[in-house]
C-alpha positions in Angstrom: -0.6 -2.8 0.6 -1.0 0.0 -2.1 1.6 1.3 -4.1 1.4 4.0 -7.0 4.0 4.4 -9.2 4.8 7.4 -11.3 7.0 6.6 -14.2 7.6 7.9 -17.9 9.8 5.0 -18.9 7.3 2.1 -19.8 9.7 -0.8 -19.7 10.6 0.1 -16.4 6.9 0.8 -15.2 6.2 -2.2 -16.3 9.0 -4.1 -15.0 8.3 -2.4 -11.4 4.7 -3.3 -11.4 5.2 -7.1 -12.5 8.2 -7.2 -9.6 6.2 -5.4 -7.0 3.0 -7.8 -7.5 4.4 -10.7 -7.0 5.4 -9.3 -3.7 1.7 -9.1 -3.4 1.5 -5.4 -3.6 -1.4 -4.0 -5.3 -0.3 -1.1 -7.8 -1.3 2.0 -10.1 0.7 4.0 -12.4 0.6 7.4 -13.9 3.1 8.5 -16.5 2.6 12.2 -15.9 2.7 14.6 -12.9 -1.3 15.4 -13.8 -2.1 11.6 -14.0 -0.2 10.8 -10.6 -2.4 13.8 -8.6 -5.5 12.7 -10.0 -4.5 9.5 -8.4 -3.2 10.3 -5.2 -6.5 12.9 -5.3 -8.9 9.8 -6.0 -6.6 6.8 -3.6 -4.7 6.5 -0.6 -1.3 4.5 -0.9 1.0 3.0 1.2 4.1 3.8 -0.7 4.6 6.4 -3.7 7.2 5.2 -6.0 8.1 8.9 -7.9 10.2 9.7 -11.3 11.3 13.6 -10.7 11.6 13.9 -14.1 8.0 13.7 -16.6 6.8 14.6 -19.7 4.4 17.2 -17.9 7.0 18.9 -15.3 9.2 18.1 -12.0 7.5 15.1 -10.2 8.3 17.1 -7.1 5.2 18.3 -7.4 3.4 15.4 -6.5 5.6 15.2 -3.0 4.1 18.7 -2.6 0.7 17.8 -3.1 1.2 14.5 -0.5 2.3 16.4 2.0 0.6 19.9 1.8 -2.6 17.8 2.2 -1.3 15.4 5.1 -1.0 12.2 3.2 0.9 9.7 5.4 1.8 7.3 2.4 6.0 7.1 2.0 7.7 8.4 -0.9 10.9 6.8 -2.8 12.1 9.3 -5.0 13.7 7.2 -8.3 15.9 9.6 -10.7 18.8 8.9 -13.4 20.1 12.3 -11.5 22.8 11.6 -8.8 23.9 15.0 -7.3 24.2 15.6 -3.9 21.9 18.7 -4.6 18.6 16.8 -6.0 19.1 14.1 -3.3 18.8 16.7 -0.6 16.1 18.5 -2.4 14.4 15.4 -2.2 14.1 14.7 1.2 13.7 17.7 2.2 10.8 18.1 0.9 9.6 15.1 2.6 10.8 11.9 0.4 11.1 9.2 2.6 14.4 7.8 0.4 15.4 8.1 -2.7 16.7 5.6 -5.5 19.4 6.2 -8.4 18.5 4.6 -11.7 19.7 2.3 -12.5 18.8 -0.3 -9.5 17.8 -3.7 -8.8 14.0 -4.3 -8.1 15.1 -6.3 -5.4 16.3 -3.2 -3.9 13.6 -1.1 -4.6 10.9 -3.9 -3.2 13.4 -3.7 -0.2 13.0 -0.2 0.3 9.1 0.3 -0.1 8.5 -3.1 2.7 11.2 -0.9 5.2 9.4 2.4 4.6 5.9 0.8 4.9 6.7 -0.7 8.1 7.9 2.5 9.4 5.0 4.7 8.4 2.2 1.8 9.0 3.6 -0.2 11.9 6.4 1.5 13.6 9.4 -0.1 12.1 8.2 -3.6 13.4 8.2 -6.4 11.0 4.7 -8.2 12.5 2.0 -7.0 14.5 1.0 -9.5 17.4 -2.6 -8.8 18.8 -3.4 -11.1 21.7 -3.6 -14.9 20.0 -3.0 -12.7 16.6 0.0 -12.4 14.4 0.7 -11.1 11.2 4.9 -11.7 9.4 5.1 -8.3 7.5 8.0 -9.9 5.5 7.0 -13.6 5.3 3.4 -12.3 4.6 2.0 -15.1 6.9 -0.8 -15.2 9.7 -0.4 -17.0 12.8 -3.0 -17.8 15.4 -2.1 -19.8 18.6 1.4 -20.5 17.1 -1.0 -22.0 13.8 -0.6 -21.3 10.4 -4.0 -19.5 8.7 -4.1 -20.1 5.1 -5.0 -17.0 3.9 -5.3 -15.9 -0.5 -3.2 -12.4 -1.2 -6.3 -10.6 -1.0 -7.8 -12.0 2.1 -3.9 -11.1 3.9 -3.9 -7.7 2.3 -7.7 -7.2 3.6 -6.8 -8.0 7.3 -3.5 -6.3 7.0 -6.1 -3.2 5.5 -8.3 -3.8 8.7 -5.3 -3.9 11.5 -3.5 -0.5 10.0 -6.5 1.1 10.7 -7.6 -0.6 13.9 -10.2 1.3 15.7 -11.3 3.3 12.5 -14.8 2.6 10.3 -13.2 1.6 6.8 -16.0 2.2 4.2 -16.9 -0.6 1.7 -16.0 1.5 -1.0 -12.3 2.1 0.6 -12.0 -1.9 1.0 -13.3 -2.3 -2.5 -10.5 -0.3 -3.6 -7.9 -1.7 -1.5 -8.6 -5.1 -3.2 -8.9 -4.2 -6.6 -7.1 -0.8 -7.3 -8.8 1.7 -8.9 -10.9 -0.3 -10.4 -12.8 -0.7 -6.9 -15.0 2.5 -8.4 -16.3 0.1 -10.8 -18.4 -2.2 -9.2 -21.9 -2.1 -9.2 -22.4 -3.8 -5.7 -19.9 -4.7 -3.0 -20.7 -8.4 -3.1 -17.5 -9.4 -3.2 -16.2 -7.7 -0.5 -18.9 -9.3 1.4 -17.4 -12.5 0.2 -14.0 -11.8 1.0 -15.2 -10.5 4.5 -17.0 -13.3 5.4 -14.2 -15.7 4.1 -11.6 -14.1 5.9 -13.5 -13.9 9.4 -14.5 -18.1 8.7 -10.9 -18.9 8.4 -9.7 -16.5 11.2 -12.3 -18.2 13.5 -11.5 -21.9 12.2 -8.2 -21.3 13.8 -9.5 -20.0 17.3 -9.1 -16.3 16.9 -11.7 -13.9 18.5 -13.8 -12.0 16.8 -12.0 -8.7 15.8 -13.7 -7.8 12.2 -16.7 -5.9 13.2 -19.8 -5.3 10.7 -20.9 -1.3 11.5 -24.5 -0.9 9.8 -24.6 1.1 6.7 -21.1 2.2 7.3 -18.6 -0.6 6.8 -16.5 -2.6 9.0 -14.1 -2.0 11.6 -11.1 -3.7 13.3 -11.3 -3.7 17.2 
């Protein structure tokens, strides 16, 4: 899962990014209101962690831009401002909750697993598909009642996959999803090959079916 978070403060950037990746979330940050369209422009997220209050203007122009252009990423607004009028402002504009600085990252990492759930997966907290199950909280994959083994990358990957079942996901698009933005780096996709190809080996190890599907030229797709 993807999160971007759009924060002036650097000790607090900093101390959200180090929290939030050891809950195996893969994050980006932008310390302005241009940096953090040029990002949500150039990547889709999963959860939009948003400062109102930048260098470059109101960071209510980001929530704008998310949702004049359809973006179905969720949206914590995080101020230091705790009137009754910027909190409604906030969601009505389309924030899915919003924080008052300061706060726990506990709290925070809380708050971006409840409003991924409930964007990505309807509120539930694991997807079963047939023999299949993926623990959104404990971060674990079952198959026949069996533990898989999976690395962070190879769990994000199929989690990728599943929240787009049905749909072709580019290479470039899983590239990114593993390494952030700098996915656009890479010469060749090699290693999402390899992380493909590892995932479906240990998935099949355990006795699941065959859901990762290779589309020529394309990508792959979940089905």
């Amino acid at each position: 899962m993807k999160v971007l978070i759009v924060e002036d403060e650097k000790d607090l950037s900093r101390s959200i990014v180090t929290y939030l990746k050891r809950e195996n979330y893969l994050c980006d940050v932008a310390d302005t209101v241009s940096t953090g369209l040029e990002r949500i422009e150039a990547f889709d997220y999963d959860c939009v962690v948003l400062d109102i209050t930048l260098p470059d203007g109101n960071g209510f122009r980001i929530l704008k831009d998310l949702h004049g252009n359809g973006r179905a990423c969720g949206v914590i607004v995080i101020s230091a401002r705790d009137s009754l009028e910027d909190r409604v402002a906030g969601l009505n504009m389309g924030a899915d909750d919003y924080l008052v600085k300061p706060f726990h990252l506990s709290e925070l990492n809380a708050r971006v697993a409840a409003i991924i759930r409930r964007k990505r997966f309807q509120g539930h907290s694991s997807i079963v598909i047939n023999e299949l199950v993926i623990d959104l909280a404990a971060k674990e994959v079952m198959v026949h009642k069996n533990q898989v083994d999976l690395t962070r990358k190879e769990f994000d990957l199929l989690l990728y996959l599943v929240s787009n079942k049905n749909r072709v996901i580019s290479k470039h698009a899983i590239a990114e999803n593993i390494s952030g933005e700098n996915g656009e780096l890479y010469e060749s996709y090699d290693f999402v090959y390899s992380h493909i190809k590892n995932l479906k080996r240990k998935l099949a190890i355990a006795g699941c079916a065959d859901y990762i599907k290779s589309v020529y030229g394309m990508g792959y797709r979940f089905c």
